[in-house]
N, C-alpha and C positions, 0 to 999 in steps of 0.2 A: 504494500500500500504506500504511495506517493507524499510523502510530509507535506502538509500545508506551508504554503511560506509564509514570512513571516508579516504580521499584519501592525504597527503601532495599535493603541485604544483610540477608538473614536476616528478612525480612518474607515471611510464608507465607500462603497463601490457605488460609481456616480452611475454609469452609463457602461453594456459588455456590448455596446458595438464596436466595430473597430473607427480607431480614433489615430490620426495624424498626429505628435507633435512635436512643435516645432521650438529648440531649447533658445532661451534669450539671457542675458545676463549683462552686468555692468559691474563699477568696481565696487568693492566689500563698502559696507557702508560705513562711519565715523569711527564706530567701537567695534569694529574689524568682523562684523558678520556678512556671511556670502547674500549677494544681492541676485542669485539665478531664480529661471523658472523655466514653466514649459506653458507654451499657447499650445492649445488644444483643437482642433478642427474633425470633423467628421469626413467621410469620402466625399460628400458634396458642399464638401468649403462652407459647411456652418459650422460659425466659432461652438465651442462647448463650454472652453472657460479656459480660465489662467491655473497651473500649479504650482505654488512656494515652493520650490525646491528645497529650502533651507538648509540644514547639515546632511538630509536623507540621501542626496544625490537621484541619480535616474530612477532611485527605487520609488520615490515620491508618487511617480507619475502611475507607474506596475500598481501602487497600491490603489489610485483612484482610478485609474483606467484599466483593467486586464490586460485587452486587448487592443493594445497603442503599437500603432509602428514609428519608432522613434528617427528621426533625422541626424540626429548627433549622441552620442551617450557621453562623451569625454568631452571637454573642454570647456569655453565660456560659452559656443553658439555664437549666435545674431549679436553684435553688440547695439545696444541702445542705451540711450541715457539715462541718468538716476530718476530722473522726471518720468519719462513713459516707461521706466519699470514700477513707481512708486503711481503714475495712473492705470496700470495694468492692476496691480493686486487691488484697485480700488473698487476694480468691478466685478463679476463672479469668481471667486477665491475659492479654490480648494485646496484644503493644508495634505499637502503626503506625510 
């Protein structure tokens, strides 16, 4: 039998359809926390939502999407600025 992986508490499976996404990030922020996430899109280019990346890394995204086909797993991604990463979390957030 297959072990469950592992889930944080209060990490919820949003949506098991398959989901695009796409990693963005900018530099750590003042008190040196990672500023990533992941824009989330479905097969016909409707947004799903934003994920905090935070300390989880790519697993963030596993935890609220199953089934994502991910664009990048290492690195920063798309860079953008602290502004439209900080209006990104501003609109549908899901914490991994």
């Amino acid at each position: 039998m297959a072990k469950r992986p592992y889930r944080p508490r209060g990490a919820k499976v949003i949506t098991r359809k398959k989901v695009i996404a796409v990693k963005v990030g900018t530099n750590n922020s003042s008190s040196g926390n990672p500023r990533r996430g992941w824009i989330c899109y479905t097969l016909n280019a409707d947004k799903v939502g934003f994920v905090d990346e935070g300390y989880s890394g790519s697993q963030a995204v596993d935890w609220v999407f199953p089934n994502n086909i991910m664009t990048q797993r290492n690195g920063k991604g798309i860079e953008i600025t602290p502004k439209e990463y900080n209006a990104l979390r501003r609109r549908a957030v899901f914490f991994g």
